[in-house]
The first five atom37 places (N, CA, C, CB, O) and aatype in JSON, in Angstrom:
{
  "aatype": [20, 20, 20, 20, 20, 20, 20, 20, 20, 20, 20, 20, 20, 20, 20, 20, 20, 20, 20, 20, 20, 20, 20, 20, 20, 20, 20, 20, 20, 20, 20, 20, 20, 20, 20, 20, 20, 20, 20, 20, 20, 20, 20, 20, 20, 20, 20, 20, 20, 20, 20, 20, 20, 20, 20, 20, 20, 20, 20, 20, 20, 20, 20, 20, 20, 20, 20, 20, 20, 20, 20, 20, 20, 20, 20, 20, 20, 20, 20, 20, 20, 20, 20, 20, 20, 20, 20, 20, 20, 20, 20, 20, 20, 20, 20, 20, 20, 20, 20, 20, 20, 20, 20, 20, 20, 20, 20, 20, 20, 20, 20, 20, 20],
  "atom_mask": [
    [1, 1, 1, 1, 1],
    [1, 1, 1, 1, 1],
    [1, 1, 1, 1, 1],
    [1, 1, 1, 1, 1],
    [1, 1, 1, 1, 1],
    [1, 1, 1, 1, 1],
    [1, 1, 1, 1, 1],
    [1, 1, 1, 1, 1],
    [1, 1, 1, 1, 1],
    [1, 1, 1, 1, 1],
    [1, 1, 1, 1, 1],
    [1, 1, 1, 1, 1],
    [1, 1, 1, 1, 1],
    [1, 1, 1, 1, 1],
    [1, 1, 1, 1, 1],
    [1, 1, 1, 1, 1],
    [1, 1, 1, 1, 1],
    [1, 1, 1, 1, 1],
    [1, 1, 1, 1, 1],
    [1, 1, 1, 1, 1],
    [1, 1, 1, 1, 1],
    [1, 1, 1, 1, 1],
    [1, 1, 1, 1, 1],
    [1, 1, 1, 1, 1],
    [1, 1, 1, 1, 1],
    [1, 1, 1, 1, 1],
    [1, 1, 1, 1, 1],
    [1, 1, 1, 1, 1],
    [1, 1, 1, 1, 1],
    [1, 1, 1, 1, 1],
    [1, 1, 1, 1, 1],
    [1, 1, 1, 1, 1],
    [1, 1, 1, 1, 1],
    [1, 1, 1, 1, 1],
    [1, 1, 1, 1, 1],
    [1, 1, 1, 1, 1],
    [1, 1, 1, 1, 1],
    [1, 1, 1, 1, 1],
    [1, 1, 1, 1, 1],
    [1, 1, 1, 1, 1],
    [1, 1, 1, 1, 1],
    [1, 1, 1, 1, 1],
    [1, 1, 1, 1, 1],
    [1, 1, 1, 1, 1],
    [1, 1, 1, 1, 1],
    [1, 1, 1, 1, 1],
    [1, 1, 1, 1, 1],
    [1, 1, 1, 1, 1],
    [1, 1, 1, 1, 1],
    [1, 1, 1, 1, 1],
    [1, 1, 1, 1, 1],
    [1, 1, 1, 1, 1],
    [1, 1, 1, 1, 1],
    [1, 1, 1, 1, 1],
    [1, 1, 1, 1, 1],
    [1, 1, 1, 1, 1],
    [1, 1, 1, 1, 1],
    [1, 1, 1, 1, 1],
    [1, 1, 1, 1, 1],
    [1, 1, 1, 1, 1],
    [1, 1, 1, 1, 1],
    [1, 1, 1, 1, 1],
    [1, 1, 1, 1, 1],
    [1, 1, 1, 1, 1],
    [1, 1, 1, 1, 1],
    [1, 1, 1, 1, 1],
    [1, 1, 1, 1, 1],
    [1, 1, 1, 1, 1],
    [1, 1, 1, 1, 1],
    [1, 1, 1, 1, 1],
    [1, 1, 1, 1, 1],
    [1, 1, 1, 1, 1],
    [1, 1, 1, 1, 1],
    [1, 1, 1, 1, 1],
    [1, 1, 1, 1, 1],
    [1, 1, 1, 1, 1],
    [1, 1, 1, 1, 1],
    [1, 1, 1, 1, 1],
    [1, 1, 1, 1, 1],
    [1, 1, 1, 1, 1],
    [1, 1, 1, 1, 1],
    [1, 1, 1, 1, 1],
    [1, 1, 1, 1, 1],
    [1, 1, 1, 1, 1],
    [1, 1, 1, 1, 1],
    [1, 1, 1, 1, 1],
    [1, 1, 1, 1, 1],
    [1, 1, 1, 1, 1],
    [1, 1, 1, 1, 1],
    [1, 1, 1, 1, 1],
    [1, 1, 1, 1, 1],
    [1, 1, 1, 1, 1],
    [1, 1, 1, 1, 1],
    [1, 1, 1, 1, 1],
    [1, 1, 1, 1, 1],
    [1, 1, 1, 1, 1],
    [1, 1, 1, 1, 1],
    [1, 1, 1, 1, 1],
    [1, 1, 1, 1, 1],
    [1, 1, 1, 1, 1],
    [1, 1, 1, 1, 1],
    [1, 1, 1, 1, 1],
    [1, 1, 1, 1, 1],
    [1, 1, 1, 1, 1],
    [1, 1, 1, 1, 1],
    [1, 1, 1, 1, 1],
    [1, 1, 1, 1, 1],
    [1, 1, 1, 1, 1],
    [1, 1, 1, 1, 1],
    [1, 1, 1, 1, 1],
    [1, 1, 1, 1, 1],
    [1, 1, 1, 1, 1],
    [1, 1, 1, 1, 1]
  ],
  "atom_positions": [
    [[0.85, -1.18, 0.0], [0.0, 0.0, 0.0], [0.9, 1.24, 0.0], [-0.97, 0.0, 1.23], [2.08, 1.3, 0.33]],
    [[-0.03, 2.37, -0.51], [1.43, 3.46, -0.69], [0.96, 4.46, 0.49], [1.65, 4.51, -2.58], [-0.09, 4.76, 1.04]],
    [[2.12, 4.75, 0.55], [2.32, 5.93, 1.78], [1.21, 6.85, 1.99], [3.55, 6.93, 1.48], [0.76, 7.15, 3.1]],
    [[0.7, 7.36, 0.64], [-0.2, 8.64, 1.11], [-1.56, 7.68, 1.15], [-0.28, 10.23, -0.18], [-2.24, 8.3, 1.97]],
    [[-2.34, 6.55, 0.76], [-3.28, 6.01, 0.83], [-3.01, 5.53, 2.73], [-3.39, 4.91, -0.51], [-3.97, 5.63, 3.48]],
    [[-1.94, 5.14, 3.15], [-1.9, 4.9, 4.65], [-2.11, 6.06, 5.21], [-0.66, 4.33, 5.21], [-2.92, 6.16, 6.13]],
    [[-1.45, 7.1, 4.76], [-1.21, 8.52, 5.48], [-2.9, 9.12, 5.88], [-0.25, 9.76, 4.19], [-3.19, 9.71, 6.92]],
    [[-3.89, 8.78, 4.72], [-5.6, 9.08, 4.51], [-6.14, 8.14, 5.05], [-6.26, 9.13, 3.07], [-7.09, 8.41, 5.79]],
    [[-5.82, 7.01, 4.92], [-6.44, 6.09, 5.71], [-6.31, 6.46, 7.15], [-5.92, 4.78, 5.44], [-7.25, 6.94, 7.79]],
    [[-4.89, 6.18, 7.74], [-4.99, 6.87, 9.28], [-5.65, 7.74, 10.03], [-4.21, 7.34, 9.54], [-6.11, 7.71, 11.17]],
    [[-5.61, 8.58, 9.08], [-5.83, 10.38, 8.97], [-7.65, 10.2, 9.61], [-5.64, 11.3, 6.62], [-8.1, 10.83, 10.57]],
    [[-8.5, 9.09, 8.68], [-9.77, 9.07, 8.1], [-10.18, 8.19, 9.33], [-9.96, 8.49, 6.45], [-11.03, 8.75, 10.02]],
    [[-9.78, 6.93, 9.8], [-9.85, 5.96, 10.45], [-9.77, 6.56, 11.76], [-8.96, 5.01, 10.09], [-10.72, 7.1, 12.32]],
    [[-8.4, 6.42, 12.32], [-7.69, 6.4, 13.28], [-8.5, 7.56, 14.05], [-6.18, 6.54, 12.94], [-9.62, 7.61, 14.54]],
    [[-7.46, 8.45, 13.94], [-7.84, 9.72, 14.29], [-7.22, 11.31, 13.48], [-7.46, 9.63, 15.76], [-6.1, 11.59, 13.05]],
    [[-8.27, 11.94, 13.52], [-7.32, 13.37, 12.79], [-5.82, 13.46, 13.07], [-7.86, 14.93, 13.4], [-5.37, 13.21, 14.19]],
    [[-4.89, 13.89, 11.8], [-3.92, 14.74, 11.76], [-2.84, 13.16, 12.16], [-4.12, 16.34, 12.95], [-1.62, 13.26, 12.04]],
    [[-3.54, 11.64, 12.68], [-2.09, 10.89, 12.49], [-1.51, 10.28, 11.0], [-2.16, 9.6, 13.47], [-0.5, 9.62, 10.76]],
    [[-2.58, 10.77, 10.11], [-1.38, 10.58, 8.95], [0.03, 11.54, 8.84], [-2.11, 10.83, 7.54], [1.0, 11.29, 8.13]],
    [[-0.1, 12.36, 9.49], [1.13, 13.2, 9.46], [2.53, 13.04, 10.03], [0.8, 14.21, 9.93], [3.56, 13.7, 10.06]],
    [[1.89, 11.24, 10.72], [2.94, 10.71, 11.15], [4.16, 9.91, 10.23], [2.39, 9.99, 11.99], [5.36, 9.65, 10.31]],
    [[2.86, 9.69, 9.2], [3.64, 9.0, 7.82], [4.78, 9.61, 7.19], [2.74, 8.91, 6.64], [5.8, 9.08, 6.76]],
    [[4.27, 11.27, 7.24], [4.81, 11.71, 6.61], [5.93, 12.78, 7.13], [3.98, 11.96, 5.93], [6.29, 13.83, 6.59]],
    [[6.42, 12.14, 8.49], [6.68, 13.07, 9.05], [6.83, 14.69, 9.27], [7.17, 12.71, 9.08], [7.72, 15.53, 9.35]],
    [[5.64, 14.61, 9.3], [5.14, 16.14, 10.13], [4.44, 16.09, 10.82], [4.6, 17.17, 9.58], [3.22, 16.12, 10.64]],
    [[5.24, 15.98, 12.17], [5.28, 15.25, 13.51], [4.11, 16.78, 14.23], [7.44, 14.93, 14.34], [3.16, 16.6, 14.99]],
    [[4.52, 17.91, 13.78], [4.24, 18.86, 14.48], [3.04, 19.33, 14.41], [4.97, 19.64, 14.32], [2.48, 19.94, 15.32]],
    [[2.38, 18.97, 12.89], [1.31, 19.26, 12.46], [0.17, 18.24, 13.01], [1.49, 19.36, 11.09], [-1.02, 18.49, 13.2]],
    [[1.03, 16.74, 13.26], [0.35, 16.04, 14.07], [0.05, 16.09, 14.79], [0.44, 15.47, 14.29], [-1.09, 15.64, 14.9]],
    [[0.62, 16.58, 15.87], [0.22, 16.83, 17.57], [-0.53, 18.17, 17.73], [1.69, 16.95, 18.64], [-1.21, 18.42, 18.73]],
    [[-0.32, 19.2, 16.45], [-1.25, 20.27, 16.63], [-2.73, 19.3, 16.5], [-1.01, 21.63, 15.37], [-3.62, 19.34, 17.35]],
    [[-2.77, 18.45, 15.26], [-4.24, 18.35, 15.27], [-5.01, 17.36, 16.24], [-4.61, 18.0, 13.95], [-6.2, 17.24, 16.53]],
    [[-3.43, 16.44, 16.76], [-4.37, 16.13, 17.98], [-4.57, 17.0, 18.77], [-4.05, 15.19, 18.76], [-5.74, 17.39, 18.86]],
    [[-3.86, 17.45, 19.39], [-4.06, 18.91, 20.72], [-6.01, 18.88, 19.74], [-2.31, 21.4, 20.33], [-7.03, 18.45, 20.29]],
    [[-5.99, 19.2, 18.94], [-7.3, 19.95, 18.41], [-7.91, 19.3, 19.04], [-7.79, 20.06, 17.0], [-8.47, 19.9, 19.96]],
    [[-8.06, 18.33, 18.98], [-9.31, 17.26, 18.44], [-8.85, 16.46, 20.27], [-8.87, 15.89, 16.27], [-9.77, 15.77, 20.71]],
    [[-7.99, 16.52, 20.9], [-8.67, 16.15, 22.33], [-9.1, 17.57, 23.11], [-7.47, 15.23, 23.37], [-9.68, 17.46, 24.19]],
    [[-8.84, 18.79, 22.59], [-9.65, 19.45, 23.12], [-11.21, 19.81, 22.98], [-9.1, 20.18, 23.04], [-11.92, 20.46, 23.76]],
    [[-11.52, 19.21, 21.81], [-12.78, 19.12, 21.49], [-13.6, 17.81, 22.03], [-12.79, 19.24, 20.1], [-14.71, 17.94, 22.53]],
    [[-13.01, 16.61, 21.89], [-13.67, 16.14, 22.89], [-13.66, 16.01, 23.92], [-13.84, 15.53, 22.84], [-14.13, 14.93, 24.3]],
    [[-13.22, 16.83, 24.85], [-12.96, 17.11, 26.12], [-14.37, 17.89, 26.28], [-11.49, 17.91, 26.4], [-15.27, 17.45, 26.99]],
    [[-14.47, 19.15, 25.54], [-15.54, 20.32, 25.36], [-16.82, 19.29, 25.14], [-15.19, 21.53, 23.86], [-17.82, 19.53, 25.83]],
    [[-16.87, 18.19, 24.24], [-18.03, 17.27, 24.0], [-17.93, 16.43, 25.22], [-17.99, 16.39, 22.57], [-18.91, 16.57, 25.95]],
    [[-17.13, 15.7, 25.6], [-17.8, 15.04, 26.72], [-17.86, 15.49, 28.38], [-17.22, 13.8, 26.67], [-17.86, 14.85, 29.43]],
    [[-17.9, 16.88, 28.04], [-18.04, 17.66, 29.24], [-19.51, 17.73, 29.6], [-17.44, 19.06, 29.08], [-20.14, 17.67, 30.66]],
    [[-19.83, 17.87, 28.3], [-21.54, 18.4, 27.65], [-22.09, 17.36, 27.97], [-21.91, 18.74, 25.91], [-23.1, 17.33, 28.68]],
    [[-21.48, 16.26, 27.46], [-22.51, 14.68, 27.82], [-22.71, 14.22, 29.35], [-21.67, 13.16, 27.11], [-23.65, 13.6, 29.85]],
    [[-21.8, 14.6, 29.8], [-21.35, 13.92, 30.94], [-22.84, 14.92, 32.21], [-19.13, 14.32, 31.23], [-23.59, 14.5, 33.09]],
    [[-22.58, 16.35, 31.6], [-23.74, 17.19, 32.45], [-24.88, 16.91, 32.13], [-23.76, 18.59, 32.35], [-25.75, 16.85, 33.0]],
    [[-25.17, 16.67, 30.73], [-26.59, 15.98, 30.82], [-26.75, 14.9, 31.55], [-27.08, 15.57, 29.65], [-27.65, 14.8, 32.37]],
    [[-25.9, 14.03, 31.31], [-25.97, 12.86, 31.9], [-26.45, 12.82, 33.65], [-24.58, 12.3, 31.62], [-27.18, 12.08, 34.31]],
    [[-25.88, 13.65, 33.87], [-25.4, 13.97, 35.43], [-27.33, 14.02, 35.48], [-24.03, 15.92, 35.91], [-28.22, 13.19, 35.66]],
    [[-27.28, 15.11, 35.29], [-29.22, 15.72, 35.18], [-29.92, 14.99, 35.12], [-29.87, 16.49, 34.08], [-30.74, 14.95, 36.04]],
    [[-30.04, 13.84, 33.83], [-30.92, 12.69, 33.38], [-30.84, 11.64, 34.99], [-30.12, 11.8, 31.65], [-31.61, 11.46, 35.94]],
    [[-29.74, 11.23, 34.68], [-29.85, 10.22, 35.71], [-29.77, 10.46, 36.8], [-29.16, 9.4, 35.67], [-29.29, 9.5, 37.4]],
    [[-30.03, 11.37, 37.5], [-30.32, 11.9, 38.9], [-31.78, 11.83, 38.93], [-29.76, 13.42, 39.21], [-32.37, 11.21, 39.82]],
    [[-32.35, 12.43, 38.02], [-33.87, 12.29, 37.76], [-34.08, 10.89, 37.75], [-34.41, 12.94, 36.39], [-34.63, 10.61, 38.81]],
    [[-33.94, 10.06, 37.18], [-34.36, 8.75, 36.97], [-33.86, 8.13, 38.48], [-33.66, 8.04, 35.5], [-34.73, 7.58, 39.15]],
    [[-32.95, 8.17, 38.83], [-32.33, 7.59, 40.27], [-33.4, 7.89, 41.95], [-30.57, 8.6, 40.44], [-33.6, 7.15, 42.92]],
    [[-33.92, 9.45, 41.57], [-34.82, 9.82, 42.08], [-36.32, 9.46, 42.01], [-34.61, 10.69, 41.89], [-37.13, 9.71, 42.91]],
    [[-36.59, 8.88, 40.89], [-38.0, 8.88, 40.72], [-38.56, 9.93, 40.09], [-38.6, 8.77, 41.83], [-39.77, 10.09, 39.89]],
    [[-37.93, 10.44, 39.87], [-38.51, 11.86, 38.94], [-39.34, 11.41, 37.83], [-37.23, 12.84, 38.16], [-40.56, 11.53, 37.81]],
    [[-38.35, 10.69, 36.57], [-38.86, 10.08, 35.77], [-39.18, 8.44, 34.97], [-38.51, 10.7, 35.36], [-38.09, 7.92, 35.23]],
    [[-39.59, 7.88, 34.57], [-39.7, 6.71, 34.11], [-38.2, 5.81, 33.83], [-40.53, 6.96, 32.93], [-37.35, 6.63, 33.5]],
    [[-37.82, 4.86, 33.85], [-36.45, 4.77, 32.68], [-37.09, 4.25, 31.22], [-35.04, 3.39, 33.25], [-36.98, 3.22, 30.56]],
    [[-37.58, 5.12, 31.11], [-38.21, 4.73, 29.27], [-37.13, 5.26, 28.19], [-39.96, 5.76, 28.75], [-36.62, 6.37, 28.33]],
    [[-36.83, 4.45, 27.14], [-35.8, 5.22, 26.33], [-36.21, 6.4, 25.45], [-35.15, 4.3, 25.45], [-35.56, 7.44, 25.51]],
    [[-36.95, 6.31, 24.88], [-37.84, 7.7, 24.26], [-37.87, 8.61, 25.5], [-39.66, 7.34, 23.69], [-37.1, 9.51, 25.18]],
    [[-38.34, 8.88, 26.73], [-38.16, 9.73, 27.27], [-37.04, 10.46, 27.69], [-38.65, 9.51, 27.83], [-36.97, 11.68, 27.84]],
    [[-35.91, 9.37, 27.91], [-34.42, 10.14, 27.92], [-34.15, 10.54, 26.66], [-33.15, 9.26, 28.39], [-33.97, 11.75, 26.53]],
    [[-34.04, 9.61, 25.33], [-33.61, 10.81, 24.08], [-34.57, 12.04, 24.47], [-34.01, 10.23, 22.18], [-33.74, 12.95, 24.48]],
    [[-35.49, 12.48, 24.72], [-36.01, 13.41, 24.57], [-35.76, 14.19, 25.6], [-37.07, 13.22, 24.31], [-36.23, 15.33, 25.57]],
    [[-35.04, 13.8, 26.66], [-34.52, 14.76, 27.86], [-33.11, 15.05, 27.44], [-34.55, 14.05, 29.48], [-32.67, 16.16, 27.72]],
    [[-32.4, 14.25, 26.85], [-30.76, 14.88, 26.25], [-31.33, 16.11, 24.94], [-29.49, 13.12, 25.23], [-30.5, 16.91, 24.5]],
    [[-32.12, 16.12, 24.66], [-32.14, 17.03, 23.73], [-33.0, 18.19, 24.66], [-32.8, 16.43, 22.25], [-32.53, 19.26, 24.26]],
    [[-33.95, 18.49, 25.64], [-34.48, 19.58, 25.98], [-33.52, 20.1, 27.13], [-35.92, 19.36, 26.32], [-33.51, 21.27, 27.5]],
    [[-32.74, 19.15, 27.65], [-31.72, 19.34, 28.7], [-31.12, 20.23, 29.01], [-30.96, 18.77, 28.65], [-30.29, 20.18, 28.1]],
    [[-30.71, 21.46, 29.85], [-30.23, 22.62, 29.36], [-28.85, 21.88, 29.23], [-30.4, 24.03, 30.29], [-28.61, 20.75, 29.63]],
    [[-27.72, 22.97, 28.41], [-26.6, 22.77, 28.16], [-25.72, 23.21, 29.15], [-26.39, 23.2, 27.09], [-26.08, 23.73, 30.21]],
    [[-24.58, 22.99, 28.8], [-23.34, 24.04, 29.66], [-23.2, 25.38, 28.85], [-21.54, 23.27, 29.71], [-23.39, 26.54, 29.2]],
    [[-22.75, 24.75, 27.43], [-22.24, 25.86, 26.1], [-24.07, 26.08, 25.74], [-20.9, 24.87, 24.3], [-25.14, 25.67, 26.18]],
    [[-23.63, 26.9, 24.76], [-24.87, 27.62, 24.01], [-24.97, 26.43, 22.66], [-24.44, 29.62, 23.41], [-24.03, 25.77, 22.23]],
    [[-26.08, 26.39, 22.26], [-26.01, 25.55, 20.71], [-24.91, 26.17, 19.51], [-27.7, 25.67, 19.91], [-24.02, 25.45, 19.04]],
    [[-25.09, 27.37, 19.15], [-23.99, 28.0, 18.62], [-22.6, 27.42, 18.59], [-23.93, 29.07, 19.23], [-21.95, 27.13, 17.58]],
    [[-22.2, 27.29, 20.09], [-21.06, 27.01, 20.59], [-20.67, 25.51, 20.21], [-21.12, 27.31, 22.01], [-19.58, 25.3, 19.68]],
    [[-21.54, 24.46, 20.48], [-21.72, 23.12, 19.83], [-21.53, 23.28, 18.25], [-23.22, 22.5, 20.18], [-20.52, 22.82, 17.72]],
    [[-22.3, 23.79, 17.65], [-21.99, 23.68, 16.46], [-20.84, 23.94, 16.13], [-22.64, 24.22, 15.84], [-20.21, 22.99, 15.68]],
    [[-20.27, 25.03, 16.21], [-18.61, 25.63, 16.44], [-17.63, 24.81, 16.61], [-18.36, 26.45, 17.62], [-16.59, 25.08, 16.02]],
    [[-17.67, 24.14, 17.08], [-17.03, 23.22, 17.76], [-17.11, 21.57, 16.85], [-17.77, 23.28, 19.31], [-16.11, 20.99, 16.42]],
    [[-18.8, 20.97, 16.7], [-18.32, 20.04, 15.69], [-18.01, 20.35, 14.17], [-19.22, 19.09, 15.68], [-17.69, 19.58, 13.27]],
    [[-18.22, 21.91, 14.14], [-17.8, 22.44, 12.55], [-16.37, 22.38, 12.26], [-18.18, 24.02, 12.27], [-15.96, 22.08, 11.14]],
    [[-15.36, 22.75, 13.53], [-14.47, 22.58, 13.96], [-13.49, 21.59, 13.64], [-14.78, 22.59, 14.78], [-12.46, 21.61, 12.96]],
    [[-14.25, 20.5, 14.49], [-13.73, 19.1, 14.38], [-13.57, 18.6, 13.03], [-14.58, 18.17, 15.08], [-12.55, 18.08, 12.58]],
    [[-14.96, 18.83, 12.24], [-14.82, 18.35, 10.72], [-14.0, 19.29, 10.2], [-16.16, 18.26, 9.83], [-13.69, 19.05, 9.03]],
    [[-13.52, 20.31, 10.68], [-12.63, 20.96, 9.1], [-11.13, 20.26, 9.71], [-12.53, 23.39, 8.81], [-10.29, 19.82, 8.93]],
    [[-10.93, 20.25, 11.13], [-9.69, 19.74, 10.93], [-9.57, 17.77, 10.32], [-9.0, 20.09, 12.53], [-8.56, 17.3, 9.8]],
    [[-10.31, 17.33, 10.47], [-10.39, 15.97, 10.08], [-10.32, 15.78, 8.83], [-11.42, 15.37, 10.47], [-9.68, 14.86, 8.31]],
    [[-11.02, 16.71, 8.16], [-10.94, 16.52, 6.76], [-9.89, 17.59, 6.35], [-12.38, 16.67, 6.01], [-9.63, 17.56, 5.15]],
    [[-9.36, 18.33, 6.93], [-8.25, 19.0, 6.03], [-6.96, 18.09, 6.87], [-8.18, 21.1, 6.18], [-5.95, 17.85, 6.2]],
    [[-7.0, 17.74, 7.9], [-5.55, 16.51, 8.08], [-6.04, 15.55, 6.78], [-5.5, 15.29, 10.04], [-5.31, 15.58, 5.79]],
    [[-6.84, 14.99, 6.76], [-6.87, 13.34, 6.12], [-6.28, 14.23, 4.36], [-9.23, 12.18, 6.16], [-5.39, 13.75, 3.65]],
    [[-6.97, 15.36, 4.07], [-6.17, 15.79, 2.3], [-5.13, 16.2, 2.52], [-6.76, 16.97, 1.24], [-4.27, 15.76, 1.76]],
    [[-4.72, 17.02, 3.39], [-3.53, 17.47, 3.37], [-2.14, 16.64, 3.77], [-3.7, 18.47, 4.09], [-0.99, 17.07, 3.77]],
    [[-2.57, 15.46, 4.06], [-1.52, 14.54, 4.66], [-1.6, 13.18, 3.5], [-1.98, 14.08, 6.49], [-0.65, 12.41, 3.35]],
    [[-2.51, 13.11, 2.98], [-2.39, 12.63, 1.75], [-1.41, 13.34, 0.45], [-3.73, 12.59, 1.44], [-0.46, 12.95, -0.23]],
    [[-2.1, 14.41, 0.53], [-1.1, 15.57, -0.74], [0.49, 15.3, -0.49], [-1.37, 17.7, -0.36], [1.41, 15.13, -1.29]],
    [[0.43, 15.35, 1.17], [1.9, 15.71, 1.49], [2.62, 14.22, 1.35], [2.11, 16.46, 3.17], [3.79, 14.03, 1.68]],
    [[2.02, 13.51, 0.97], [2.61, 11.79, 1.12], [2.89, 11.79, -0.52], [1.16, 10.23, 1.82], [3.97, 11.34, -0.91]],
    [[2.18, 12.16, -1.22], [2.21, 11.91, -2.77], [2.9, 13.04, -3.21], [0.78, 11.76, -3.53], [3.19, 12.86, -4.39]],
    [[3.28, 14.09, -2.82], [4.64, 14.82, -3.18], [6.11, 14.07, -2.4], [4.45, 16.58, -2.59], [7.22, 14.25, -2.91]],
    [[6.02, 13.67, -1.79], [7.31, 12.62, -1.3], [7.14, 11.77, -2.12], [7.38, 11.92, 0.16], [8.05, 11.76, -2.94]],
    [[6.18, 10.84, -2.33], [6.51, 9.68, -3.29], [6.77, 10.22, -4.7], [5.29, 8.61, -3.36], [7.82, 9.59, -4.78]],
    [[6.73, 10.59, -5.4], [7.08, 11.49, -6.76], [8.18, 12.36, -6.8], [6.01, 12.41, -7.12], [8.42, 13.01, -7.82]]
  ]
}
């Protein structure tokens, strides 16, 4: 298999920005992880407070454990961040995922050539 198809594959699979390991650009790698565990840090901060909310209610008797009623309490749930801010954030995530997985491809197929 050639370098930049591993480099996209990783990139695509794995996690953002480790095809850049292929290609050594070590630096660009750890920027896009730094990215991308700070974002899910920011996401499972969010889950974790709903969570907290939901199942305190249910532990209490508040509410049923029906599954339709919890999807429908993670979504009316208040947040920590604003929706805005969520979006921001997985808009975020996808531009760096998809600009590691091309750009670490590009950069694999100018080395091989």
């Amino acid at each position: 298999m050639k370098t930049e198809h591993k480099a996209a594959i990783y990139s695509a699979i794995v996690f953002p920005g480790s095809g850049y390991f292929f290609t050594n650009q070590k630096i660009r790698g750890y920027l896009c992880l730094a990215t991308c565990v700070v974002i899910l840090f920011i996401l499972m901060r969010e889950a974790w407070f709903k969570a907290q909310i939901i199942s305190k209610k249910i532990v209490f008797g508040e509410i049923p454990f029906d599954l339709n009623l919890i999807r429908e309490l993670i979504l009316t749930t208040p947040s920590i961040y604003s929706d805005s801010m969520i979006s921001l954030v997985y808009g975020v995530l996808f531009l760096v995922w998809a600009s590691s997985l091309i750009d670490s491809y590009l950069i694999a197929k100018k080395e091989n050539s």
